[in-house]
C-alpha positions, 0 to 999 in steps of 0.5 A, spaced: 500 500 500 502 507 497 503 512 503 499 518 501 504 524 502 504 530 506 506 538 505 507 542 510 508 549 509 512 553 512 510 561 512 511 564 519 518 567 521 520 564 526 522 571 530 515 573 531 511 567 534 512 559 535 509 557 528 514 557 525 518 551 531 510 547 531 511 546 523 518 543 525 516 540 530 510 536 527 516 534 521 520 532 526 515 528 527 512 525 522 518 524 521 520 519 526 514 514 522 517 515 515 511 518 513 512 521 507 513 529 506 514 535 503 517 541 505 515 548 502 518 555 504 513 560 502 511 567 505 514 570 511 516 562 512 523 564 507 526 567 512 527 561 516 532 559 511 536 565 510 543 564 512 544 571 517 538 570 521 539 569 528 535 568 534 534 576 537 533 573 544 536 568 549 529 567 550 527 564 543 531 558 542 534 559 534 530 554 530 538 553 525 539 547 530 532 544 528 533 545 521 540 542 522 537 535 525 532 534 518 537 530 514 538 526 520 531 523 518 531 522 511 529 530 508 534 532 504 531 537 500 526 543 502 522 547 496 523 555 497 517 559 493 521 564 488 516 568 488 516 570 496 524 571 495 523 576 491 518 579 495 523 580 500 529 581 496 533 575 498 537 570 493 538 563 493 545 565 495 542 568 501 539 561 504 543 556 507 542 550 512 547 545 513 546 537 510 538 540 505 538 541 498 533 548 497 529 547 491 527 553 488 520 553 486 516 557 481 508 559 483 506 552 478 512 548 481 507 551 489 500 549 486 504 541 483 506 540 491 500 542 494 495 539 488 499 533 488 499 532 497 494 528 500 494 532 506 497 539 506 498 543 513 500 550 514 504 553 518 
């Protein structure tokens, strides 16, 4: 029996709220059972993968380590919307994490990803 995939779309900075490390943590998790999935980087959710970001406070634990962990489970590629990078002037030489393969995605290669999940979750 096929397993259906799951997207998970990350689209929250994770400097103002902790969307950001729920969408990682249920990844994580999802990843614990081999299930399937897909990752993509949109809106806000871009910055997550941007070299230079760092934790403004010791109180908000940065999210880099977490990011770091994901090929220890089997995810080696994450999808990045172009579109959203453009927004924020950033460049694909700007994003970076450690072991992931960062797919640029244009607006039809966002739709193919969301059309073709079983079940997507937005973070």
């Amino acid at each position: 029996m096929e397993q259906k995939q799951s997207l998970y779309i990350c689209r929250h900075t994770p400097l103002q709220s902790s969307l950001a490390r729920d969408a990682l943590d249920a990844i994580l998790a999802a990843a614990v059972y081999d299930q399937p999935l897909e990752i993509l980087f949109s809106g806000e959710g871009v910055l997550q993968l941007a070299k230079n970001l760092s934790a403004p406070s010791v109180q908000q634990k940065d999210l880099r380590k977490n990011l770091m962990a994901l090929p220890m489970f089997d995810i080696t590629r994450v999808h990045v919307c172009t579109r959203s990078l453009a927004e924020r002037n950033l460049s694909l030489e700007q994003l970076g994490v450690d072991g992931l393969e960062i797919e640029p995605s244009d607006a039809a290669a966002c739709q193919q990803l969301i059309a073709s999940a079983h079940t997507v979750l937005s973070f």
